[in-house]
C-alpha positions in Angstrom: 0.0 0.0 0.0 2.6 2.3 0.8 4.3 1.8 -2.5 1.3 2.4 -4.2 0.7 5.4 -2.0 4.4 7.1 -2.7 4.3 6.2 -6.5 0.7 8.0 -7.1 1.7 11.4 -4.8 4.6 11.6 -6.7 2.8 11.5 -9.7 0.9 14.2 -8.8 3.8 16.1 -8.8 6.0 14.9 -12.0 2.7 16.4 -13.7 1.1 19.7 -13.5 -2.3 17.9 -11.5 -1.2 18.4 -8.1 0.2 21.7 -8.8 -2.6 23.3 -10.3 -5.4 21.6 -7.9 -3.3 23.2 -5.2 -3.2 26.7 -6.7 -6.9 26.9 -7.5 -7.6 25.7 -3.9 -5.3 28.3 -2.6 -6.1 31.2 -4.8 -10.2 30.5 -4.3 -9.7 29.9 -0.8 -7.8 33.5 -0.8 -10.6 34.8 -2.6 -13.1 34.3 -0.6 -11.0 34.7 2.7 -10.6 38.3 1.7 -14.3 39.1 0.4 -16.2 37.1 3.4 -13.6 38.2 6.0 -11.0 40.9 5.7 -12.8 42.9 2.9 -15.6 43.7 5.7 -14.0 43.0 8.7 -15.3 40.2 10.1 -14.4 37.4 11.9 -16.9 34.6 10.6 -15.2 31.9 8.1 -18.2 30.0 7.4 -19.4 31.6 4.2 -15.8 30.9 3.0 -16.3 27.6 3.5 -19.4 26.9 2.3 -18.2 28.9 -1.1 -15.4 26.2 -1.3 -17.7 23.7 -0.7 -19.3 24.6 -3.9 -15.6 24.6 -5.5 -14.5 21.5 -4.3 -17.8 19.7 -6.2 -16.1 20.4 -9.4 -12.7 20.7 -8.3 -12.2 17.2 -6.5 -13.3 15.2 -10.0 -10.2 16.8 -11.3 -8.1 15.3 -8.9 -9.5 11.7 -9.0 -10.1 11.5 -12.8 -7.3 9.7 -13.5 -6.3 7.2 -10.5 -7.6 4.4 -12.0 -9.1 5.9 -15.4 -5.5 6.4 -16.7 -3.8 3.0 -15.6 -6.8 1.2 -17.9 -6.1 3.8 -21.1 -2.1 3.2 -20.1 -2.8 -0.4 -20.4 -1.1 -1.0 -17.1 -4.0 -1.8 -14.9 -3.4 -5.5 -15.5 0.2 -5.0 -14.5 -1.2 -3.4 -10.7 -3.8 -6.4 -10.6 -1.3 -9.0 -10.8 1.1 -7.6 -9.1 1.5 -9.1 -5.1 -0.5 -7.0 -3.2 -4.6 -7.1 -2.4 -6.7 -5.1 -4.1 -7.8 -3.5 -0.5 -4.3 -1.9 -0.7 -3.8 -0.7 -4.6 -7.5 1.3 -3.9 -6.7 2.7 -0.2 -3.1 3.6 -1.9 -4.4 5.8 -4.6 -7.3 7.4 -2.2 -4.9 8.4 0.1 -2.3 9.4 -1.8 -5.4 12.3 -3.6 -7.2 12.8 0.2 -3.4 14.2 1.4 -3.2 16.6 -1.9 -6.6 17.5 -0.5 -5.7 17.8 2.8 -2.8 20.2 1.7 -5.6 22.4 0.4 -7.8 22.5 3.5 -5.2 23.0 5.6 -5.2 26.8 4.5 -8.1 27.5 6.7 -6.7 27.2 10.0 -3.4 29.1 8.8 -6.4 31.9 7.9 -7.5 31.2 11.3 -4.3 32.0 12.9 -3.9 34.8 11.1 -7.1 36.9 12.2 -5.9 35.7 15.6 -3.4 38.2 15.6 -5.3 40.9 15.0 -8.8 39.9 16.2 -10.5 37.7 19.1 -12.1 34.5 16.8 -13.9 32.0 17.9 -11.8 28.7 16.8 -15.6 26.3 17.2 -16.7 27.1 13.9 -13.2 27.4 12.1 -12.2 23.4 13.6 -16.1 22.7 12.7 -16.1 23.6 9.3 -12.6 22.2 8.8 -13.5 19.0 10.0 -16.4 19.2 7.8 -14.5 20.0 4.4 -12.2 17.3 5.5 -14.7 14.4 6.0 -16.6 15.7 3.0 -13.8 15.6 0.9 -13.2 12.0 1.9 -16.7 11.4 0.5 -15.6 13.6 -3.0 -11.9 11.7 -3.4 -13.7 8.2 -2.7 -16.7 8.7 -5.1 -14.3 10.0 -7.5 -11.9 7.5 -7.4 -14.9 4.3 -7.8 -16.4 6.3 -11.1 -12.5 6.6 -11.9 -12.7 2.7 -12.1 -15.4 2.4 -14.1 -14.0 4.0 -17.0 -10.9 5.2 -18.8 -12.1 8.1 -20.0 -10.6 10.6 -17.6 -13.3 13.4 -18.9 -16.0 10.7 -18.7 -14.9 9.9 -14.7 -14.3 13.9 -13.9 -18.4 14.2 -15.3 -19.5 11.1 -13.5 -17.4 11.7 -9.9 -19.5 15.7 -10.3 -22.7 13.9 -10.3 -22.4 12.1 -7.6 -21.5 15.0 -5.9 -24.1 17.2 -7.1 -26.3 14.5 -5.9 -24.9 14.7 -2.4 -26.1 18.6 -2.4 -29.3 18.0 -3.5 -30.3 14.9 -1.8 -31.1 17.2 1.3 -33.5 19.6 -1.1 -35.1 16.3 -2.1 -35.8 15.0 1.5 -37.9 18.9 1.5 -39.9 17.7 -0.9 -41.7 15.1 0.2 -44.1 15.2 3.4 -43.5 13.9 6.9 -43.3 10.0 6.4 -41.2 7.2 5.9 -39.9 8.2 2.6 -38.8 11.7 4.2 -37.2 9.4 7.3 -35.1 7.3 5.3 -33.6 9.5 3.0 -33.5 12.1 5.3 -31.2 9.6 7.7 -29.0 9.3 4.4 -28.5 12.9 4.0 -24.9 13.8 3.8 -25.3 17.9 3.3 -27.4 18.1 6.9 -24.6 16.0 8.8 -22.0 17.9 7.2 -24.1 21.2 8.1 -24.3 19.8 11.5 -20.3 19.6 12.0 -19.6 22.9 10.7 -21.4 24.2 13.6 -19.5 22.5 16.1 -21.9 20.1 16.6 -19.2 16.7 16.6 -21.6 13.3 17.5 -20.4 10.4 16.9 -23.0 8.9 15.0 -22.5 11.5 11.8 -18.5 11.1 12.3 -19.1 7.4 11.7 -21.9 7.9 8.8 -19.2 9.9 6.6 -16.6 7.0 7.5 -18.9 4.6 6.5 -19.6 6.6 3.2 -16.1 6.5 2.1 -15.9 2.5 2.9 -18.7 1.4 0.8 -17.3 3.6 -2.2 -13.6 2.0 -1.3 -15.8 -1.2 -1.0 -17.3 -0.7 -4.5 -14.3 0.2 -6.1 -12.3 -3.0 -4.7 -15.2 -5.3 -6.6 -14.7 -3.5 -9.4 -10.9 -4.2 -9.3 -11.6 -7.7 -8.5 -14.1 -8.2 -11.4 -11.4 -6.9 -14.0 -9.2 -9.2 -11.8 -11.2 -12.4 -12.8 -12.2 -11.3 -16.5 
């Protein structure tokens, strides 16, 4: 797993992915720090988050798009499927070696944080809410990303499919609205991923919503492993 995990970060980097990901995180994350906070004096990260949030939807598909996509156009996908290591640890490889390039990005906020700090009296609840937030969400993004990545070798076809799924994740809440108190509003309302991450961004940290988005990113890991281990057998 590990070698899997060094060999695709460093790919990130022998190619301009990783360095322009990073500078459109970084320059819309600036963006929005200085319109949201500085540019009117205020204190209150949250809208800059949720803006990324919005970013990230079409953002993150870049960054997946060719984990698994590529090696199948390459032609050496059968070359990783043979090779003496589980399938388990080829997927968690490649998720975590696009989760830490996204991890790099988040990791602006509490630098913004720490800045304002200086100059200001800020309330850290919201900042380490919403930054926990962005980062469990973003597992959900690079996970979902990486099992439509598997699916295909188009890297365009992957980037479209992975922004789907994520639009769905936004407006799964709006369609739990829609329908009337009953037990179509229950169950899809106890699937809703926007609420829960809504929920952490306000400092409210249970347990139960901790392990939901855990549990997200394991069934899309899970998927992606069958996938493998179909192509495996074929």
């Amino acid at each position: 797993m590990l070698a899997i995990f060094r060999r695709e970060l460093k790919a990130y980097f022998t190619s301009p992915l990783g360095y322009v990901f990073l500078a459109i995180f970084y320059a819309f994350a600036g963006l929005f720090f200085w319109l949201f906070a500085l540019d009117i004096g205020s204190t209150d990260l949250s809208t800059a988050f949720l803006m990324m949030f919005l970013v990230l939807m079409v953002f993150v598909p870049l960054l997946t798009m060719r984990l698994l996509a590529d090696d199948k156009k390459q032609k050496t996908d059968q070359l990783t499927l043979t090779a003496p290591v589980s399938l388990f640890s080829i997927v968690f490889g490649k998720f975590l070696s696009a989760y830490v390039i996204f991890v790099a990005g988040v990791a602006v906020f509490p630098v913004f944080g720490f800045v304002m700090s200086i100059f200001a009296k800020i309330s850290w609840l919201p900042i380490w809410g919403n930054t926990v937030g962005l980062l469990l969400l973003g597992g959900i993004f690079v996970s979902s990303g990486l099992f439509v990545s598997a699916l295909t070798e188009n890297q365009m076809i992957a980037a479209i499919g992975s922004f789907f799924i994520n639009l769905m994740i936004m407006l799964l809440d709006t369609l739990v609205n829609q329908f009337p108190s009953g037990f179509f509003r229950t169950v899809l309302g106890s699937i809703s991923i926007y609420s829960r991450y809504i929920e952490i961004t306000n400092g409210i940290f249970s347990l139960s919503s901790v392990l939901f988005f855990l549990s997200v990113i394991g069934i899309f890991l899970f998927l992606t492993v069958r996938v493998l281990e179909k192509k495996r057998w074929a």
